[in-house]
C-alpha positions, 0 to 999 in steps of 0.5 A, a space after each residue: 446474604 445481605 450483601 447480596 441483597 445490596 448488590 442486587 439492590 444497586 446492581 438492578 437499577 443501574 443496568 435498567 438505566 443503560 438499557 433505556 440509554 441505549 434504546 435512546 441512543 439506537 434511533 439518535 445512532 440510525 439517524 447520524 448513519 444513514 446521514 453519513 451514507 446519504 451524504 457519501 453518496 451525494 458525493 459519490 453521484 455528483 462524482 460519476 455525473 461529472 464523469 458522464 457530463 464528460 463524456 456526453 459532452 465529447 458525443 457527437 451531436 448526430 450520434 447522440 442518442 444511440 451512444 448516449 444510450 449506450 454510455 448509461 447502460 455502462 455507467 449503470 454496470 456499477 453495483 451501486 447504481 440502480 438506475 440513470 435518467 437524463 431529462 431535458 430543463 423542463 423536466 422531460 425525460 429523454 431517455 433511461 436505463 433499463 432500471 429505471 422506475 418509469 413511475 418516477 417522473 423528472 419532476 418528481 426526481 428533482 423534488 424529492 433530491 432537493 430533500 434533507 434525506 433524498 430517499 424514495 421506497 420502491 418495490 424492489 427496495 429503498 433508492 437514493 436519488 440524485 439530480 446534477 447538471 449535465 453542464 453547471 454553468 447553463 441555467 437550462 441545462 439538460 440534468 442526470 438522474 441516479 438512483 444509488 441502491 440503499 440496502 446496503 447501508 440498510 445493513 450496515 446500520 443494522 450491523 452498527 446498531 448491533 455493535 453498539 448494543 454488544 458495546 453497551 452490553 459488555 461496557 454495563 458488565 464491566 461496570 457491574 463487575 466492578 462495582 460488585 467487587 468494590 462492594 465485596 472488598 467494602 462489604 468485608 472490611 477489607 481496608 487495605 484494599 480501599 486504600 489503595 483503590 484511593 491512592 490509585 494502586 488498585 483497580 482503575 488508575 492502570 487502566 486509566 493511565 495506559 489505555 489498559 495495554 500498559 507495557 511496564 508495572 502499571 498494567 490492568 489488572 489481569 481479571 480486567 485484561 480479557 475484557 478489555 481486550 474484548 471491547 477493544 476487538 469488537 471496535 476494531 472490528 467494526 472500523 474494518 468493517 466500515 472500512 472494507 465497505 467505504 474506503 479509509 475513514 481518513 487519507 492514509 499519509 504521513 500524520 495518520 501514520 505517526 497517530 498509529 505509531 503513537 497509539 498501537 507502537 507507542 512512539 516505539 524505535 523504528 530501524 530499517 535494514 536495506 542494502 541500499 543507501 537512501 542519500 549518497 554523498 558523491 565527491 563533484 566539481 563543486 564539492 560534496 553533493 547529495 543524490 538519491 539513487 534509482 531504486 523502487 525500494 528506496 522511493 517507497 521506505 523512504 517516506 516512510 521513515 520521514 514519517 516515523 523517524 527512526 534509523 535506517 542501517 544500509 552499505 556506505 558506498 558513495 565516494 564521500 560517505 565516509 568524510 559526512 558521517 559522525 564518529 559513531 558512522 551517522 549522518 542525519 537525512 534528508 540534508 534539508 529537514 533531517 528526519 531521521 538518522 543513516 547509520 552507514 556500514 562499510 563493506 570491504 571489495 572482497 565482502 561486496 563481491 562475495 555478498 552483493 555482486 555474487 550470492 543475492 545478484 547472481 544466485 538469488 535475483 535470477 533464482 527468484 525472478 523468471 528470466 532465463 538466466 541461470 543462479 550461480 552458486 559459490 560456496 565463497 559467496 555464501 560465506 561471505 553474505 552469511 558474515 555480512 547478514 551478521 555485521 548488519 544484525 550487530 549493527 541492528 542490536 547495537 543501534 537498538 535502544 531498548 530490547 524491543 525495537 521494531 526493524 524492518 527488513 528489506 529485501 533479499 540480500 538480508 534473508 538471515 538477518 531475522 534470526 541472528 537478531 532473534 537470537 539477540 533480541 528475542 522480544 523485538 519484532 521483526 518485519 521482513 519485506 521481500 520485494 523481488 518475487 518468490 519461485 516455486 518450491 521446485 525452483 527454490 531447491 535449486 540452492 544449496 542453502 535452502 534451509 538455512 534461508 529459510 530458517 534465517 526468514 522464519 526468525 521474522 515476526 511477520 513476513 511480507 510480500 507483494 501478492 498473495 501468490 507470492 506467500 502461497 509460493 513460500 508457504 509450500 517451500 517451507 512446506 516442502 524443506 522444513 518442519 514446521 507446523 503451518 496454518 492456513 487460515 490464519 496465515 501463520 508458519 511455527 517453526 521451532 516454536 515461534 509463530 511467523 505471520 505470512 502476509 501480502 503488503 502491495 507496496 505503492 509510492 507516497 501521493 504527491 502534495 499539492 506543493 509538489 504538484 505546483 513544481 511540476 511543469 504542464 503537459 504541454 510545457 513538459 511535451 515541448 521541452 522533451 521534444 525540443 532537448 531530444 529533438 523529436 518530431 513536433 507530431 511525435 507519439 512519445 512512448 516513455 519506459 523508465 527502467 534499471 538496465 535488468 534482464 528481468 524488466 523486458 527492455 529489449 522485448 519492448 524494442 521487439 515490439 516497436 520494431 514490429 509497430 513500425 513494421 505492422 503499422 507504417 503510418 506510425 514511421 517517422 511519428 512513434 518515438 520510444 523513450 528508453 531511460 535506462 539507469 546501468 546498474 551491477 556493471 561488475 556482472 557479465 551479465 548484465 554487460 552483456 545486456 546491455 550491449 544486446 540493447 544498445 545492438 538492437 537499437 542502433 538496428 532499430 534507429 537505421 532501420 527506420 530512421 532519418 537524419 531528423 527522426 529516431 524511432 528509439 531515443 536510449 538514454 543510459 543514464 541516472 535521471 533525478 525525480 524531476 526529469 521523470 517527472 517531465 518524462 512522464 507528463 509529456 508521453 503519450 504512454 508508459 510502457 512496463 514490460 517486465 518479465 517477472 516483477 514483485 510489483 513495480 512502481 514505475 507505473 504508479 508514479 506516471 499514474 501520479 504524474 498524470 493529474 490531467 488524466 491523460 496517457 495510457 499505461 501499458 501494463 505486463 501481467 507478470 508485474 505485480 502491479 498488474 493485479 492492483 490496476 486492471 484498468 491498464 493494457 494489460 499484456 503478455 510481453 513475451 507475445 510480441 503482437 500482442 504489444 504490438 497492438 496494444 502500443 497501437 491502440 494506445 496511440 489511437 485511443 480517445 481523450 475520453 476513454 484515457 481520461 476514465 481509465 486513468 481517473 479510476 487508476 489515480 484513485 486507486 494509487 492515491 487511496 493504496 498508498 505508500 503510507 497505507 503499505 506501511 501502516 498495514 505492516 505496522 499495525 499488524 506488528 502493534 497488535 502482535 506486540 499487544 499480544 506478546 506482552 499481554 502474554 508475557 505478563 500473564 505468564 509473569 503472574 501466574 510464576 510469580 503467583 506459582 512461586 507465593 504459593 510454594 513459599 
């Protein structure tokens, strides 16, 4: 009893002192919010009124009012915006939007703008206001006025100022906890116990030496393990939160992703799985030289492996790849900066025919895209991809330094690798990426070996895909062949026990760097050394398609439709220029022979149709082109032109949005890409209807400087904000609190076995 006594005594004061600190910090905390939020909309304005004083100044003098008008009403379709005023240097109102409060003068605007904290209280609610110069460099400058809506920062503060009290809540709980404990171990003689508290063997020292998610013997203690936990889950929430509503708190690229392979991975191994080489040595003329391929799968893992270093296991298939690796088969990459490791496996003629050629390009490439062409099915094939998937998983555990390494696996020519790794190391975890669409469940059972794909996938820890259609797509599949228990709501499918997690990932490409912009030449530099080297026309409209020579990216729907722009349109005769790169690639399959043949028919009828000894309307370039030769392509055209028929995502489209910092272009954009979902400002077409690509390459020719100039801004902030890091550090992240979760588990179940073994002793 008087140890309870004494607790209370202590216990009393200290929670009344953290509810006066916390009711000192709420106003300190509503302050610093509300600052951050009036300055992220000062930016935010300034932003939108630099786009407006763009486009007013683009606006014909004697059509002035009517289309200024009509510019504001469109710039106030923003949810944000509440309304906009222009007003004259004399603080004249020219005119407003219709949400515009007409008891605020310019005048009154500008003063309360120039204010620490420009806020105003209205009658349907609190406004943010902003005043900017239309043109920054006249002193008597007509200026725009924005009111932003405050309500929503209004409720994040509310919700922040409630994390923060159930932050303190839990923080003065655990400290009470603790401190009844130490008072009862202290209070009852317990000796032992308060040495080792002092030699840092008890309560804190774990905690304060891991973080509280150590993954050795040093954990938290398990009575602190729920709690901590729980304060770590209520912060985390509150940073998706603030994310969702204002984008990252900091540019997702290669430093925050090392931060979280530090602070959620722990600097854990990172081994990627792919059938396709990063860096290939290529014996030439002037010895060994060193290329990257042409492959969406290689341009966005790649940086992602500068950034996390680890080892990437792929098939050695250049002619010197042999005579640059060490004995153990590695070779450091890239040449210049060595990041990371390559390490190569060599597949004989036999086993590439069976596995690559065979069952992934002719039985599950067109099984999973919607092209028209038929999967073909070989029982050698099959047996010959199941040895290779195995030779890969050997590599994977081999090349594993401990027994729970993170692998990536990409794509579909390894869909059995996750369990065979599963069965050798069953504490790794596993993320599978699939880049190439999913079918429906009524397409999949077209092969043979449905189950067992699926059940090699299932051996993930977290299964990847582009869009959410796609997860919808495989969830019902497994559905349909397995039997496995699936829960919707948290995205998961348990078969035989272990929990996969299904979940979208939209891959995208790494950002340019200010360096890399600097190489680049300038949009008219780059037009004039395309037109002179292809020798086009000086006036042409160059449209630009960057391509593999595959059935399924729509090439010859694409000539479809230039062939009918010329027929529909015959001002564009002797000007449209369609600029076909074409990498070949799978040359062995009939296939694609015979595809390519069919495009090189066509355009030649294209070319004599409508072409002159000076004029060409389809320049085909069948060859590899390196990055910087892209890069020209794409800042000298007019339009990039993507047709594909069926596409995961496709990145061809993020990186001419990149190339553009002159946000100038126009992207044609096909619906059945998945792309299509994540950049709505495209033209956005059905590539199979040929009129409507028609019009769409017509209007694209035609359309203003202005309007590419605000389609294309909004796209490049789209593709710079979802990068390629972000991709990966969504994955990643998923997998760190998956690990967390695992171990946490597994030293709960140590315990109480451990504890279950004392007590039948």
């Amino acid at each position: 009893m008087k140890s309870i006594h004494l607790q209370i005594r202590f216990l009393v004061p200290l929670m009344v002192t953290l509810t006066v600190a916390a009711l000192l910090a709420l106003p300190l905390l509503d302050r610093m919010t509300l600052r951050w939020f009036s300055r992220d909309l000062s930016a935010r304005g300034a932003m939108v009124a630099k786009t407006l004083s763009l486009a007013i100044s683009d606006i014909e003098p004697n059509a002035k009012l009517d289309r200024l008008r009509g510019l504001l009403e469109r710039g106030v379709l923003d949810e944000r915006l509440v309304g906009i005023a222009l007003c004259s240097a004399t603080n004249q109102q020219i005119l407003s939007t219709k949400g515009f409060p007409g008891s605020l003068t310019c005048k009154e605007a500008r003063e309360i703008a120039l204010q620490q904290n420009p806020r105003l209280e209205l009658s349907s609610g609190a406004v943010h206001i902003g005043d900017f110069p239309v043109n920054p460099q006249q002193a008597d400058s007509d200026r725009l006025v924005l009111l932003h809506d405050l309500s929503l920062p209004d409720r994040r503060s509310i919700d922040t100022r409630r994390y923060m009290i159930i932050f303190i809540t839990v923080l003065g709980l655990a400290v009470a906890g603790i401190t009844m404990i130490v008072a009862q171990l202290s209070w009852r003689g317990w000796v032992s116990g308060m040495r080792a508290i002092l030699r840092g063997e008890g309560l804190v020292r774990p905690l304060l030496q891991t973080g509280g998610t150590s993954t050795g013997g040093d954990s938290a203690p398990p009575e602190l393990q729920p709690l901590e936990v729980e304060i770590r889950q209520h912060l985390r929430e509150l940073e998706d939160n603030l994310y969702r509503e204002h984008g990252p708190l900091t540019p997702w690229d290669p430093e925050r992703l090392r931060g979280l392979l530090r602070t959620q991975l722990r600097g854990d191994q990172v081994i990627v799985v792919s059938n396709r080489e990063p860096y290939i040595h290529i014996k030439g003329k002037e010895g060994i030289q060193v290329s990257r391929p042409a492959s969406g799968l290689v341009t966005a893992v790649e940086p992602v492996m500068r950034a996390c270093s680890g080892t990437w296991i792929a098939h050695g298939s250049g002619s010197a790849d042999r005579e640059t690796v060490d004995e153990h088969d590695r070779v450091a990459v890239p040449p210049d900066t060595q990041d990371y490791v390559l390490r190569r496996i060599w597949l004989t003629e036999e086993e590439e025919q069976g596995y690559y050629q065979g069952f992934a390009n002719e039985g599950l490439w067109p099984l999973c895209h919607v092209a028209h062409v038929r999967p073909v099915f070989r029982e050698s094939d099959w047996a010959q991809y199941r040895a290779v998937n195995q030779r890969f998983a050997d590599a994977v555990v081999a090349e594993a330094r401990s027994d729970d390494p993170i692998v990536l696996v990409q794509d579909y020519h390894f869909a059995l690798l996750p369990a065979m790794v599963r069965e050798k190391l069953p504490k790794a975890t596993i993320i599978t990426f699939w880049h190439i669409p999913w079918p429906n469940p009524e397409s999949f059972g077209i092969c043979p070996w449905r189950r067992e794909l699926l059940q090699g996938m299932l051996g993930s820890t977290i299964l990847g895909f582009h869009t959410r259609f796609h997860c919808k797509n495989f969830t019902e599949t497994v559905d349909r062949y397995l039997e496995a228990r699936i829960e919707h709501e948290h995205s998961t499918i348990s078969y035989q026990g272990e929990p996969t997690l299904v979940q979208s990932y939209p891959i995208s490409i790494a950002w340019p760097t200010d360096e890399e912009r600097l190489r680049w030449p300038a949009p008219s530099e780059a037009r004039r050394a395309v037109i002179d080297r292809l020798k086009l026309p000086e006036d042409a409209c160059i449209a630009v398609g960057v391509d593999r020579f595959d059935y399924t990216k729509g090439i010859l729907e694409r000539l479809h439709a230039v062939e009918r722009l010329l027929e529909k349109y015959p001002q564009w005769q002797g000007r449209f220029v369609l600029v076909q790169v074409a990498a070949p690639t799978r040359n062995a399959l009939e296939e694609y022979r015979e595809f390519q043949d069919r495009i090189h028919r066509v355009t030649d009828r294209i070319n004599q149709r409508f072409g002159t000894d000076a004029y060409q309307p389809v320049r085909l370039l069948a060859e590899h082109h390196d990055h910087a030769a892209l890069m020209e392509l794409y800042r000298a055209a007019d339009m990039c032109v993507v047709t594909s028929l069926h596409d995961g995502m496709n990145l061809v489209c993020k990186e001419f949005i990149a190339a553009r910092d002159d946000e100038q272009g126009v992207l044609i954009l096909s619906r059945f890409a998945g792309a299509a979902r994540e950049l709505p400002e495209a033209l956005v077409i059905n590539p199979y209807h040929v009129e409507e690509t028609t019009d769409a390459l017509h209007r694209a020719a035609n359309m203003p400087p202005q309007e590419q100039r605000e389609r294309m801004a909004s796209l490049r902030m789209t593709v710079r904000e979802f990068n390629v890091y972000r991709w990966a550090g969504r994955m990643l992240a998923d997998a760190g609190q998956w690990r967390l979760r695992e171990r946490i588990t597994r030293r709960v179940q140590r315990r109480a076995r451990e504890g279950s073994e004392a007590m039948n002793a």
